[in-house]
N, C-alpha and C positions, 0 to 999 in steps of 0.2 A: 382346574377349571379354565384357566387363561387360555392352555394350550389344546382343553377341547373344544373350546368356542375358536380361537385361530384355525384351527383346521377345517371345521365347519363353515365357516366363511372364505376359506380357501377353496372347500368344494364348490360353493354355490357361486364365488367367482368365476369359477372355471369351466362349470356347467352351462351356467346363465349365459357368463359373455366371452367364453375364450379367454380369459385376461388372467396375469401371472400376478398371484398377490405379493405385494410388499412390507405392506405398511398396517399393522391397529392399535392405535393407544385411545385408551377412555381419559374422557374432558368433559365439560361442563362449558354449555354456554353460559359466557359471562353476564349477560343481564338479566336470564331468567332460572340461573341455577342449574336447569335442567342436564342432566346427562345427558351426555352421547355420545356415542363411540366413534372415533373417524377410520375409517379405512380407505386404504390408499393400494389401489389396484396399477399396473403397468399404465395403463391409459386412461383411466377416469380415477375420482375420488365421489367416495359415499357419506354423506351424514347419515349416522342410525341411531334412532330413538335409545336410548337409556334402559328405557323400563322393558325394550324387548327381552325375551329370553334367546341371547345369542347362540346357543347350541342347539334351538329350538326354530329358529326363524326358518320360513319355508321360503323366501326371496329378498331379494334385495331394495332397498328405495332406488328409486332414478340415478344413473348414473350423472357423474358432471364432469365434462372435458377438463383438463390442462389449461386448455386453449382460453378458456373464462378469464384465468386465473394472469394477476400482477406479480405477485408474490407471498411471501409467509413470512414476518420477523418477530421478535419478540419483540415485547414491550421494556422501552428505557425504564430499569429501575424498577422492573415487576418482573422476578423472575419465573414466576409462577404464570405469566398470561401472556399470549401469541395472537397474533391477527392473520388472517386470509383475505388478503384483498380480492375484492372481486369486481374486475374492470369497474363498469361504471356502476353497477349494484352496493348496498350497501355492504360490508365487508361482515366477517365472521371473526368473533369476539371470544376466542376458548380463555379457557384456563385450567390447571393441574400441576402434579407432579413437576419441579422444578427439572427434573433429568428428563422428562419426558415430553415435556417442552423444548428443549434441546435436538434430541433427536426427532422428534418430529417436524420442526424447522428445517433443519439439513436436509431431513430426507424430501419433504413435500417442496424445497428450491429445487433440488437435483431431478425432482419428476416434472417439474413444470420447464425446465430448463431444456431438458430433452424435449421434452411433447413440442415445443416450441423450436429448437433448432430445428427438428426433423421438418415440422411442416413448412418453416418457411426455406427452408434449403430445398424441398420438394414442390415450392411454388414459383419463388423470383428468387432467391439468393443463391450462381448458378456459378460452374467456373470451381475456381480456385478460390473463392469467396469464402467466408467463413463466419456462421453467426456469430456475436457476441454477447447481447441481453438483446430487452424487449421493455418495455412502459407502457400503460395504458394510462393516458393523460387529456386533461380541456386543457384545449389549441384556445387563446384568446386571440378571436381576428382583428381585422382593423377597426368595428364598430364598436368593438369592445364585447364583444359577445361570445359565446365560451360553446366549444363543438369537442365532441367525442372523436379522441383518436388514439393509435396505438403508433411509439416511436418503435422501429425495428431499427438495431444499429448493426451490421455488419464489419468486419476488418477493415472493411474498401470502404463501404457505405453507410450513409442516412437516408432512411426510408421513412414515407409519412404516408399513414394510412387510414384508410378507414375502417371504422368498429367490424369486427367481422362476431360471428357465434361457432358453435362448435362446430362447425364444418371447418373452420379453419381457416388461412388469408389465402387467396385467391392472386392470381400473376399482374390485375391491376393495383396501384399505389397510385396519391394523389401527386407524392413528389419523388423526385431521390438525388440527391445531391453527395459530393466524393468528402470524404473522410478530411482529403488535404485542403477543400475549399473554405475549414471554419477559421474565424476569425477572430470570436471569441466569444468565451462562456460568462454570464454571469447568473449567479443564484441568488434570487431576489429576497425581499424581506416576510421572513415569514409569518404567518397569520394560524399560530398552532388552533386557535376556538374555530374560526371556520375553518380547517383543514386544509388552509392552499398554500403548497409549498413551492411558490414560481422558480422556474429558472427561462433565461432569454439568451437563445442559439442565435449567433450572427454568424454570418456567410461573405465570402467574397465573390461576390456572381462571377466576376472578370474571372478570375483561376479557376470557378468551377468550369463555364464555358470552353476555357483550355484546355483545362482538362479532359474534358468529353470532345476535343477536338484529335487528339490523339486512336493512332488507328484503334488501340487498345477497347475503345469505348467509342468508336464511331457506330454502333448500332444502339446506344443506348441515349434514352430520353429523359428529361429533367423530370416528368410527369406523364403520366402513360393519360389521364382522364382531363387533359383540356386544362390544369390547372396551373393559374398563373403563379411563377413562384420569387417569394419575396427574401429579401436578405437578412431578415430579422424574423426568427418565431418565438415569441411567448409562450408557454407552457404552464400548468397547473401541476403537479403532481400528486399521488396517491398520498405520501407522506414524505418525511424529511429522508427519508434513508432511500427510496428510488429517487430522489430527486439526487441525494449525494452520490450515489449507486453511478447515476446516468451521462453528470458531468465531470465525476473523475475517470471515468472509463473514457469519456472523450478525449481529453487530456491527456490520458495515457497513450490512447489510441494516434492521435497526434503528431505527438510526440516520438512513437514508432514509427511513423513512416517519415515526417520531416526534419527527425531530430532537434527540431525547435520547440520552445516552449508557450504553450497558448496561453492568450491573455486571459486573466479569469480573476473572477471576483467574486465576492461571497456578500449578503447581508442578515443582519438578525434582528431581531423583536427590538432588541434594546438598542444597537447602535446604529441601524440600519446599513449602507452599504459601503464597506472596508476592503482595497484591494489586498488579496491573499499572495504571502510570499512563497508559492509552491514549490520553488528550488524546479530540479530537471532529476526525474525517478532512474535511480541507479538501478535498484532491484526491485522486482516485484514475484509474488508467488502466493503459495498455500501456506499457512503454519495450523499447527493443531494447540488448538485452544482449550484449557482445563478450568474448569468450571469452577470461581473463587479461587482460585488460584492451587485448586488443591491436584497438585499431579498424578493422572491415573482416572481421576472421576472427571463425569461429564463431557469427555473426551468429543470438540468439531472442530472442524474448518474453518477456518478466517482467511481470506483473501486480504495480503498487507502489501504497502508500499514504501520504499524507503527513498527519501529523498535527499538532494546535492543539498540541501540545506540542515540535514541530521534529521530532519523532523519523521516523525514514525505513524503512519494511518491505515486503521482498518475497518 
């Protein structure tokens, strides 16, 4: 039955939209029980009713960009349930099969990962450039007031932009500042009931300035749309894992091109803010991860770091 209904919806993907199927595993929305099947096409993702008869279905629900999408993780300590963050929308609440959670995780980062380099490599990130992640996060300004934006990081860069939909990000950004210009990261105290996981990116203007002074980047602008830019942003993030996602990749990122180590700090519910001993990252890579430690089952990917100080993070 599994693999009449997969083909069936491999036809109608391919029919309907051109598009190379991936991805179907059956879940249940987690607040109201309900079934539903996810499918994960090359370029869009589908929720489908439960009670359809999948071998029967004569079209598909609306398709939904990539481009929507923050990302997919499990839940700490629920191995059975998964989140789909969805930029500023409320987020998608599955749950299932423990293994099947797993691989639908892995696969639904690896799709949004792509959909997301491509477009913005095919917008502004040009050159020898190279994406590396993406956030969609509330910028807290100077009034204290909280604005919809997406951070794009680059090798070379930080890019700050505004909310796009699924058409995609466009060649304006509101800022963009050089990788080597940060100053330091701190991740603020988090507030798990209302959902705000801050972190606050400081800037050295003076060396960014330098640095766009060099012929290398003498055609490029701190901000393409007028905006003035400050050396301190605030951030909100989705959850605690794009937030840790966003400033160890800085860090690392950093650290790769000035072979120095960025100042960074960390706080929590209980202690609030404790500078963090990160040591200077010897290695970094892929390991494959076995689910309970049992080797063989649940076989993914984990991105780890090992650091001058022994300490081991993934």
């Amino acid at each position: 039955m599994a693999f009449v209904e997969q083909r069936h919806l491999e036809g109608l993907l391919k029919k309907t939209f051109g598009e190379e199927f991936v991805y179907k595993g059956d879940f249940k929305y987690e607040d109201s029980k309900r079934d539903m099947v996810l499918l994960l096409g090359k370029e869009h993702f589908f929720e489908i009713d439960g009670e359809e008869e999948i071998e029967y279905l004569e079209e598909l629900p609306n398709p939904k960009s990539y481009l929507t999408l923050d990302s997919a993780e499990e839940i700490p300590g629920q191995n059975e349930k998964f989140v789909i963050h969805v930029g500023a929308r409320p987020a998608i609440h599955l749950e299932g099969e423990e293994l099947d959670v797993v691989e639908a995780v892995v696969v639904l980062n690896s799709l949004i990962r792509d959909a997301w380099q491509k477009a913005c490599e095919s917008a502004f990130i040009l050159g020898r450039e190279v994406y590396q992640f993406h956030a969609i996060v509330r910028k807290v300004n100077r009034r204290k007031k909280t604005q919809d934006r997406i951070l794009v990081v680059s090798n070379q860069w930080i890019y700050n932009m505004e909310m796009f939909g699924e058409e995609g990000p466009q060649e304006e950004f509101k800022w963009s500042l050089p990788i080597g210009s940060l100053l330091r990261v701190a991740a603020g105290k988090d507030d798990s009931k209302l959902g705000e996981f801050p972190a606050t990116i400081h800037f050295d203007l003076v060396v960014a300035k330098q640095l766009l002074a060099q012929n290398a980047y003498k055609d490029r602008k701190l901000g393409t749309k007028g905006s003035s830019v400050n050396d301190k942003h605030q951030l909100l993030f989705i959850s605690q894992y794009a937030r840790d996602r966003c400033t160890m990749a800085l860090v690392a990122l950093y650290y790769s091109q000035s072979k120095k180590r960025l100042a960074f700090t960390r706080g929590n519910e209980a202690t609030g803010i404790r500078r963090s001993q990160l040591g200077v990252i010897k290695k970094e890579g892929t390991l494959e991860k076995y689910t309970r430690g049992i080797v063989g089952v649940g076989k993914h990917p984990r991105f780890v770091q090992i650091k001058s100080t022994g300490s081991f993070h993934n």
